[in-house]
C-alpha positions as MATLAB code, in Angstrom:
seq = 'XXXXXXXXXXXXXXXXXXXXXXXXXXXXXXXXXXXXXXXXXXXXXXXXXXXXXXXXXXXXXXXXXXXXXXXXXXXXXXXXXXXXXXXXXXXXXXXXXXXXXXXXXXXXXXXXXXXXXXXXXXXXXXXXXXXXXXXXXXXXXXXXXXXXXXXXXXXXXXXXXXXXXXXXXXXXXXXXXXXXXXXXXXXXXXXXXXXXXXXXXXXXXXXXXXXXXXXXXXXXXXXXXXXXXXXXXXXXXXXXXXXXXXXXXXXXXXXXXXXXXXXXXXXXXXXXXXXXX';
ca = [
     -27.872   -2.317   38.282;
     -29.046   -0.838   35.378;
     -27.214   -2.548   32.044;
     -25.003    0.371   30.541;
     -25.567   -0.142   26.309;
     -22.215    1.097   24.873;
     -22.739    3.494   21.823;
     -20.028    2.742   19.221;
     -18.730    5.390   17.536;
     -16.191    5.204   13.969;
     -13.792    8.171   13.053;
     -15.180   11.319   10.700;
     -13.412    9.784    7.940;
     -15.423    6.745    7.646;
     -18.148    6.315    5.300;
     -21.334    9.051    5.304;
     -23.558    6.043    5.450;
     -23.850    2.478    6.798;
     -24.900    0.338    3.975;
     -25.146   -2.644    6.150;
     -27.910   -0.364    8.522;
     -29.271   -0.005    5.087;
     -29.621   -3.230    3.676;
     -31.053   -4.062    7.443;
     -33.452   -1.848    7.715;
     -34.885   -2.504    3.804;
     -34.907   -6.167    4.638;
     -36.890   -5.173    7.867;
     -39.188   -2.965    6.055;
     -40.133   -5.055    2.817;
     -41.008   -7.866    5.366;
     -43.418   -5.711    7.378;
     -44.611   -4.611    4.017;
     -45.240   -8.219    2.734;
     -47.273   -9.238    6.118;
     -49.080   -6.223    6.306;
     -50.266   -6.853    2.912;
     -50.588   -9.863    2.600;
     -53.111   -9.222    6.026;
     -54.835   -6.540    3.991;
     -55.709   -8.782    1.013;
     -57.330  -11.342    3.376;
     -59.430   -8.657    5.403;
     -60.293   -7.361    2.105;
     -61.725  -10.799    0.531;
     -63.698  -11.396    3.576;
     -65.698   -8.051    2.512;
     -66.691   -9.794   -1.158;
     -69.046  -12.249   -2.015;
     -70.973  -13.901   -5.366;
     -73.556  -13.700   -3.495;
     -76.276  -10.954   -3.913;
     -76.401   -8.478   -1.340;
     -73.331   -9.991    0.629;
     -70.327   -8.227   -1.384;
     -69.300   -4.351   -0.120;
     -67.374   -3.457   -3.136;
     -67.556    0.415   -2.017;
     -66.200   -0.186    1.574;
     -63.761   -3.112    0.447;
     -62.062   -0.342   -2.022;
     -62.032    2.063    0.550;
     -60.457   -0.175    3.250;
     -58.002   -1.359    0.993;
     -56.515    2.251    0.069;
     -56.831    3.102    3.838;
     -54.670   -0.287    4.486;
     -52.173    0.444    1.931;
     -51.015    3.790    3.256;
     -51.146    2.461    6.717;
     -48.980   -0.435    5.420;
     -46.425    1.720    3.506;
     -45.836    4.120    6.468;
     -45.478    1.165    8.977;
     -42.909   -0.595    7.219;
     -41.061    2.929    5.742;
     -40.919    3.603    9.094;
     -39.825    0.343   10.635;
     -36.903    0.429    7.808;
     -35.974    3.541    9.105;
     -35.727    3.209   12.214;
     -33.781    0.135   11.737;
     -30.847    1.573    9.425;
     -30.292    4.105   11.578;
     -30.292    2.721   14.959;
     -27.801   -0.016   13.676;
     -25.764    2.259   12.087;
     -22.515    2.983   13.951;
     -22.204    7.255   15.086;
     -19.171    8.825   13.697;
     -17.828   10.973   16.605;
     -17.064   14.188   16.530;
     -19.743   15.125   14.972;
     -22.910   18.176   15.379;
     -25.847   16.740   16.855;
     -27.576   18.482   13.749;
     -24.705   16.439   11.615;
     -25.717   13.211   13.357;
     -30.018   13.322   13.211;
     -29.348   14.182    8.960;
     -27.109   11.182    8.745;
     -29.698    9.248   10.406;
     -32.475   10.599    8.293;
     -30.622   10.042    5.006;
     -30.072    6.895    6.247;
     -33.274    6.230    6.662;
     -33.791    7.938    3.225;
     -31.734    5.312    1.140;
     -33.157    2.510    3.018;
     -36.889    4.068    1.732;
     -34.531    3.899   -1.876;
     -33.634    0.444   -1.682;
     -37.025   -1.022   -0.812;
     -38.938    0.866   -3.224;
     -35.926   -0.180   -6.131;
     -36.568   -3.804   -4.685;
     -40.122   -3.714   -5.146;
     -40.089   -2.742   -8.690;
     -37.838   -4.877   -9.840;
     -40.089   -7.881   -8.405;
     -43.027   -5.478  -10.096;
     -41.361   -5.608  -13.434;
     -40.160   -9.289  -13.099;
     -43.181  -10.357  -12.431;
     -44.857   -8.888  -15.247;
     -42.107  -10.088  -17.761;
     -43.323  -13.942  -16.449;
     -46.867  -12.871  -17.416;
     -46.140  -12.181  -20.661;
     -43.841  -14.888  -20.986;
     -46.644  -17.141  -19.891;
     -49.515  -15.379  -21.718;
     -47.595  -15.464  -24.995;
     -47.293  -19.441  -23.920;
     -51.394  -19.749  -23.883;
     -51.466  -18.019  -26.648;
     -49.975  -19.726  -28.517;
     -52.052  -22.904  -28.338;
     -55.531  -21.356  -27.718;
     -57.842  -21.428  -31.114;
     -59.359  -18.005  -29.766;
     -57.769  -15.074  -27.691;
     -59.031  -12.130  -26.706;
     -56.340   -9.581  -27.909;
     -57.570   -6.420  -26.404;
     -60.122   -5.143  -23.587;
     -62.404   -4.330  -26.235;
     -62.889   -8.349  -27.240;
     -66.516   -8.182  -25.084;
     -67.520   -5.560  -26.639;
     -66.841   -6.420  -30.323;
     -68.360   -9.655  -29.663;
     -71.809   -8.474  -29.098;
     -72.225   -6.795  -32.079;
     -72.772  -10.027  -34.191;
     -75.369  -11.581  -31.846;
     -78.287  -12.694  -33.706;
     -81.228  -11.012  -33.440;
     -84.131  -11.653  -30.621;
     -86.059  -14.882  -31.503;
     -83.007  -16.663  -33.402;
     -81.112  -19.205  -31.448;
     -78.100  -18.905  -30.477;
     -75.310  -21.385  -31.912;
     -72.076  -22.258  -30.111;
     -70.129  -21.429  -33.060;
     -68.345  -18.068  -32.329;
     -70.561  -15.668  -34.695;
     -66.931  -13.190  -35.365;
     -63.938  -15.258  -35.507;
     -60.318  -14.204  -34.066;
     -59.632  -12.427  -37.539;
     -62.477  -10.706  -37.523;
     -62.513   -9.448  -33.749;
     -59.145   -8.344  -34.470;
     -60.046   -6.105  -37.213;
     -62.662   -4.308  -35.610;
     -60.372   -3.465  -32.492;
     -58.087   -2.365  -34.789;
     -60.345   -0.398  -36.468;
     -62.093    0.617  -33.388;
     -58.397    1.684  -31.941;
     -57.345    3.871  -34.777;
     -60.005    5.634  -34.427;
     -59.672    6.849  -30.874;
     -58.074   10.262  -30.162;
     -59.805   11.715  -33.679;
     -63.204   12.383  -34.713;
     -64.572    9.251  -34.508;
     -65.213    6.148  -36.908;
     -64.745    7.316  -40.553;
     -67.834    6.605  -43.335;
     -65.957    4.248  -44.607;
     -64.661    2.233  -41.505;
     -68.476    1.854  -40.651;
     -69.510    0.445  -43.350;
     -66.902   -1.959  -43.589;
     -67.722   -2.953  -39.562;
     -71.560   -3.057  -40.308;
     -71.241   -5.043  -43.066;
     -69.125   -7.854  -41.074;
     -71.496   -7.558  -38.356;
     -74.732   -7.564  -41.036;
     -73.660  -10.386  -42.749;
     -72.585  -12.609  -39.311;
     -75.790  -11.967  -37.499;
     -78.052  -12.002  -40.287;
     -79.527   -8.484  -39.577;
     -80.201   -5.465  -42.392;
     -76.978   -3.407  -42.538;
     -78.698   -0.258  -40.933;
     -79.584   -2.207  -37.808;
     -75.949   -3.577  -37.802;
     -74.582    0.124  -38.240;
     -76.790    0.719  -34.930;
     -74.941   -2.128  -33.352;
     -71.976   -0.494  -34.481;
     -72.254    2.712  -33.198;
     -73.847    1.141  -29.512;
     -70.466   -0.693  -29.280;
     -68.164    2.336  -30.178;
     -69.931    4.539  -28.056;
     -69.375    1.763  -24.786;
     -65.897    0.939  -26.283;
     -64.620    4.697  -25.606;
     -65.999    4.802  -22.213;
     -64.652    1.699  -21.275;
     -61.227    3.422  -22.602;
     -61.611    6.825  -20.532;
     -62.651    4.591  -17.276;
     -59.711    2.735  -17.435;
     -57.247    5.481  -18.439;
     -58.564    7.503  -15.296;
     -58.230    4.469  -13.146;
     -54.707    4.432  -14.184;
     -54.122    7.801  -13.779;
     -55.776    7.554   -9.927;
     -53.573    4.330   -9.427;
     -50.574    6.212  -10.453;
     -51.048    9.651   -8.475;
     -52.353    7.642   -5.306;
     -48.690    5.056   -5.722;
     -46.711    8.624   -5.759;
     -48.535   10.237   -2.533;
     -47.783    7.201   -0.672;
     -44.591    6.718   -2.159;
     -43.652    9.984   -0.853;
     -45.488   10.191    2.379;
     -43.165    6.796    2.944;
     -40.123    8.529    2.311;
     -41.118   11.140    4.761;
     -41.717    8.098    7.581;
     -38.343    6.650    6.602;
     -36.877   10.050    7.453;
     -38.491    9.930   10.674;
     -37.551    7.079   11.448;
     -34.252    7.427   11.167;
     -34.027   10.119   12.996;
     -36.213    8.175   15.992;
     -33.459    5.134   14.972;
     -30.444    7.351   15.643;
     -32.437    8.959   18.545;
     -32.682    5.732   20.587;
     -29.076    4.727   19.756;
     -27.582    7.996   20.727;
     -29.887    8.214   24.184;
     -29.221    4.230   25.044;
     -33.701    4.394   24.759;
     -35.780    0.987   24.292;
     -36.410    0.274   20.884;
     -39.589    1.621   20.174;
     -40.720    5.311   18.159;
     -42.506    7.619   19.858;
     -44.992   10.733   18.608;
     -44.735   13.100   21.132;
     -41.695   14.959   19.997;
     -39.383   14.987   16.356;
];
């Protein structure tokens, strides 16, 4: 004999939604989330290597955005599915009623588990600075902005002088020149003035004439804006691909909420299939 699964169903005037379905199926869905992931990053490192010739940078990038999206929709949808198939049907109900209860329900799971990521998102990055501000404090030299590498070239000596382990521009110094450097950007470029005043620190630390030093100067602007504009559009690519998966999550939450409710209502195994919504 077949086992009979009862359906349990709650009066129309209990609540719209079942926050303990909810809080099920974001616990169910951030866990998927954190395996797949954390299966991702491994694949991923297997695909880079120091070594010459052994490191596929291009492929690794591309497998890892593939991953991703797989990895949001999977555990969207898993934390749909679960809200909704746990969540107790109120009777009496349309069975239009009933599948946008279970998406919605589905919906606010998709909520919590993206408000649950960001907060560990934005915790975690307080602790960074919290720690970095630490180091900081008792390192003799810092590098206080992206732009550190590039300011520090400027003062090397010149070919056929040795090099000395003394830093050649110290933390004051580097510090001024960002500053200088970041003023700048947005406008029309480094002023007369603010050139002069670079190429002269940079003249008189690598012991070069000053208009080899403004050549220096202007080399080092020049790679200092376009290390600026690649990492603003890498932000800007990070940030629009984050949304279209964000949203393409939601969208599998939905559906799986309605597939949730779907295999309560019809007593079905557990499991979501494609061939119908």
């Amino acid at each position: 004999m077949a086992d009979v699964i009862e359906v349990q169903t709650t009066g129309s005037m209990e609540s719209f939604l079942s926050w303990r379905g909810i809080l099920a199926g974001a616990a169910a869905g951030s866990a998927v989330s954190l395996v797949l992931l954390s299966i991702g990053v491994s694949a991923g490192l297997s695909l880079l290597s120091p070594w010459p010739g052994q490191s596929y940078t291009g492929f690794a990038a591309s497998v890892a955005a593939a991953w991703g999206l797989i990895a949001t929709i999977g555990s969207f949808l898993v934390a749909g599915f679960v809200a909704a198939r746990v969540r107790p049907r109120v009777a009496d109900v349309p069975a239009d009623e009933v599948e946008f209860r279970d998406g919605l329900q589905g919906l606010v799971a998709w909520a919590v588990c993206v408000l649950f990521a960001a907060f560990v998102a934005m915790s975690a990055g307080i602790a960074v600075l919290h720690a970095g501000s630490a180091v900081a404090k008792f390192s003799d030299r810092t590098a206080s902005s992206p732009l550190a590498a590039i300011v520090s070239t400027m003062a090397a000596p010149p070919e056929g002088k040795p090099v000395t382990a003394v830093p050649m521009l110290t933390t004051d110094e580097t510090t001024t020149i960002e500053g200088i450097f970041l003023k700048s950007f947005g406008h029309d470029g480094l002023t007369a003035n603010d050139r002069t005043f670079v190429a002269n620190i940079v003249a008189a630390k690598a012991g070069i004439p000053l208009s080899e030093a403004q050549t220096r100067v202007d080399t080092a602007y020049t790679d200092a804006v376009a290390a600026l504009d690649k990492a603003k559009k890498a932000t800007e690519l990070s940030g629009l691909l984050t949304g279209l998966a964000l949203l393409i999550g939601l969208a599998a939450a939905w559906y799986g909420g309605v597939r949730g409710g779907s295999s309560r209502d019809n007593n079905t195994l557990a499991r979501i299939g494609f061939s119908r919504f």
